[in-house]
N, C-alpha and C positions, 0 to 999 in steps of 0.2 A: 504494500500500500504506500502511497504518498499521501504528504500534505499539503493542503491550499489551505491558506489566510485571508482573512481582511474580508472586507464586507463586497467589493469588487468583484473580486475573486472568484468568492464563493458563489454569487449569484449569477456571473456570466457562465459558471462553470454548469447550473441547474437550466440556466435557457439554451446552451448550447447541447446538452443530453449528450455527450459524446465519454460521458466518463461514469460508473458505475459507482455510487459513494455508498460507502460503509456505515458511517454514520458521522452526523455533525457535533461539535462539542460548544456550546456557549458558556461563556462566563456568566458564573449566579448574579453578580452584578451589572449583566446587561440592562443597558435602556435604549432606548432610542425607536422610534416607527420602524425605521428602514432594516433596523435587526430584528425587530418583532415581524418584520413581513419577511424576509428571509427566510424564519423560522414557519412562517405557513405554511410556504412553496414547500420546506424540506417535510412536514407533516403531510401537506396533499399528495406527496410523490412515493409516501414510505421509505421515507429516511428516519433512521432513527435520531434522536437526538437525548444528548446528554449535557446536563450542566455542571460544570466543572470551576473552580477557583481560578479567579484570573493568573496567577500565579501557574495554576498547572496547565493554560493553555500557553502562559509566555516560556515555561521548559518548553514544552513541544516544539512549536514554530524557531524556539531558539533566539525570540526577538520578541518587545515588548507592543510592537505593532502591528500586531492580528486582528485589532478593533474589537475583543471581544467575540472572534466567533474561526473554529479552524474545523475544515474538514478533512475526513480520511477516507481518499479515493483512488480508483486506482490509476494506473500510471497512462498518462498518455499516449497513446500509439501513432509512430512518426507512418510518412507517407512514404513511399519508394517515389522514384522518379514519374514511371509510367502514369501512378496517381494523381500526378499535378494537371496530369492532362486529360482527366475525364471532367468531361463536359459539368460546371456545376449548374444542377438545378434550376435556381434562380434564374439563371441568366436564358437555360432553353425557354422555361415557362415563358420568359419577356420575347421571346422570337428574334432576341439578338442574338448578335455573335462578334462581340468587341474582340479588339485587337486582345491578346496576354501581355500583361503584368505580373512580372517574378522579380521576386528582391533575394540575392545571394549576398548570406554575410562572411568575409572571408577572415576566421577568427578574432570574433567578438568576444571578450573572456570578461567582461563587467555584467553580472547580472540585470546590474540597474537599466544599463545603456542599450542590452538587449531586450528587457522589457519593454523602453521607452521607444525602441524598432518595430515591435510588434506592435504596438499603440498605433503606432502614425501608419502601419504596413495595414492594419487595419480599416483605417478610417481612409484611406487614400483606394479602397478598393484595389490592393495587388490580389493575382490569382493564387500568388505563393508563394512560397521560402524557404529557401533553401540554406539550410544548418553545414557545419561542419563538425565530423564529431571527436577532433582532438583538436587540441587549443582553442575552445571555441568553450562560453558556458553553457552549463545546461540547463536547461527549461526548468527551471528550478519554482520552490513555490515563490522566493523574493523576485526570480524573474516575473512570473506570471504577474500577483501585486503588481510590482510597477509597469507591468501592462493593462492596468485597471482592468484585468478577466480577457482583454484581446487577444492573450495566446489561445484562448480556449475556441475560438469561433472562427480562425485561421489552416489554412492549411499547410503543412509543416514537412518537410522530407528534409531528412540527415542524409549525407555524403562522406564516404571517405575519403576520397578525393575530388578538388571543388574543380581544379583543371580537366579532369573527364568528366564532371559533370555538365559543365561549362560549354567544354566540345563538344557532347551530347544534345545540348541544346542548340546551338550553332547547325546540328544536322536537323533540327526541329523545325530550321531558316528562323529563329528570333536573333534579333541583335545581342547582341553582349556590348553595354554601356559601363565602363567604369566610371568611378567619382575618383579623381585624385589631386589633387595640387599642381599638379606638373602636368594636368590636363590640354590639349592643344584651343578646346570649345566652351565658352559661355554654356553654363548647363541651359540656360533661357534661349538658347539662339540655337536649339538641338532641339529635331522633330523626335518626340514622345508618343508618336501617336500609335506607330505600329508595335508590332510584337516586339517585347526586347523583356531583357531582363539588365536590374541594375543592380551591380556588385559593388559593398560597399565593402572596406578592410578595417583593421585594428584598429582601436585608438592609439595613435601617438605616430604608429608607427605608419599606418596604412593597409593598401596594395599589397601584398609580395609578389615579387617579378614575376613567376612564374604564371599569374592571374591573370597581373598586369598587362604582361605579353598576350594573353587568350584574349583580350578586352579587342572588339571591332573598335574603340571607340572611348576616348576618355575623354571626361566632362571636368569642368573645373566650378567651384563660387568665386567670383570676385569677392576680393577683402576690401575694404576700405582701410580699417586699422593698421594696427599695429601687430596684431598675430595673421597667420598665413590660412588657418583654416578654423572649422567651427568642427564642436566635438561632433560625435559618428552620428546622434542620433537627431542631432538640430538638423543637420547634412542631409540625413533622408527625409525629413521633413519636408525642407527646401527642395528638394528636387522631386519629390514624390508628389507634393500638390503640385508644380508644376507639372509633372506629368500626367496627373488628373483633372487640370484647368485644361489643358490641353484635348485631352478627350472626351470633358464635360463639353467642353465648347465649339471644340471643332477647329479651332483655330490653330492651324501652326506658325511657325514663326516666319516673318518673314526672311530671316536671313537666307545668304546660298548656304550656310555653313549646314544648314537644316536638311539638307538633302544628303540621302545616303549614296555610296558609290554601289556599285555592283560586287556579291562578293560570292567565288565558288567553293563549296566545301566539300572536296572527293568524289567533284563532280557531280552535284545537287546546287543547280542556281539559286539564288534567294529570291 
């Protein structure tokens, strides 16, 4: 079993149905609506529920910030690559068929920064995300938290290696977009509109070459200041709604930079 925390958490974790919970633990001292409604949903669903000393839900979570409520479910289950690309629901129901959005993180090892990924990967509408799974954190319950419950409603596949996954998607004909510093393009003045996926790297350090090099394409933010870049997960914000202003609206940019060149991969044109 694992745990999920926080009032977030728990409840994005009951609308998303995707995890089997054992039972929920609330502190005897809870108040609040929004925990009292929590606790309905976990009663309408047959969940059990027990209440326990704030104290022994802050041993558990390991952290004094569980808001009063932790549950024990079971572990998440990552997607394979193949999965990324079944058709979701939603979107046949609508009788579209938008371009894919995929976000690849290339060893993110901060929980925080990974949660605040899936937030914005979330609300930016990506199809998916792609994990690595050494040097890189894991979906942790502080990750999910600071994903306010978005890893739960996400679709997720781990990689052992992001370079073949990378080139695997390259024969899927999506783009591969890096964000780095040493970008040649205005991420604003780069069409978003078709299929790509956008690969973000470590904090501090980045890219590793090897990625780097797989990238059709690197994006950069202009700085105005005094530092060279913004941490990983302001970065995917910034280029993420831009790429959803993009396909919200229709609009591409007018630059020439916005147009892509022709590219062949093992003899599969894009």
């Amino acid at each position: 079993m694992e745990l999920l925390y926080g009032l977030h958490a728990v409840e994005e974790a009951l609308k998303a149905k995707r995890r089997r919970f054992d039972c929920v633990l609330v502190a005897r001292e809870h108040c609040g609506a929004r925990l009292e409604r929590i606790v309905a949903v976990c009663r309408q669903a047959g969940v059990r529920i027990r209440q326990e000393p704030r104290e022994q839900l802050t041993d558990l979570a390991k952290t004094p910030a569980h808001q009063g409520i932790v549950a024990m479910v079971r572990p998440q289950e990552f997607l394979s690559m193949e999965d990324l690309f079944v058709p979701d629901p939603a979107k046949l129901a609508s009788g579209k068929s938008p371009a894919r959005l995929i976000l690849a993180l290339d060893g993110v090892e901060d929980p925080q920064n990974l949660g605040a990924l899936l937030r914005v990967a979330d609300g930016a509408g990506v199809d998916g995300v792609v994990l690595t799974e050494r040097r890189s954190a894991p979906l942790s319950a502080a990750a999910v938290k600071a994903s306010a419950g978005a890893a739960e409603h996400l679709r997720i596949a781990r990689v052992v290696n992001l370079v073949r996954a990378l080139e695997d998607l390259k024969h899927r004909n999506l783009w591969i977009v890096g964000l780095d510093e040493r970008g040649s393009t205005d991420y604003d003045q780069f069409d978003l509109t078709g299929d790509c996926v956008l690969v973000l790297g470590r904090e501090g350090a980045g890219l590793h070459s090897l990625v780097r090099r797989t990238c059709d394409h690197l994006l950069r933010i202009p700085m105005a200041g005094g530092v060279s870049s913004l941490n990983v997960a302001s970065a995917a914000a910034v280029v993420l709604y831009e790429a959803f202003r993009q396909r919200r609206s229709g609009a591409r940019p007018m630059s020439s930079a916005a147009s892509k060149p022709i590219r062949t991969v093992k003899g599969l044109g894009s």
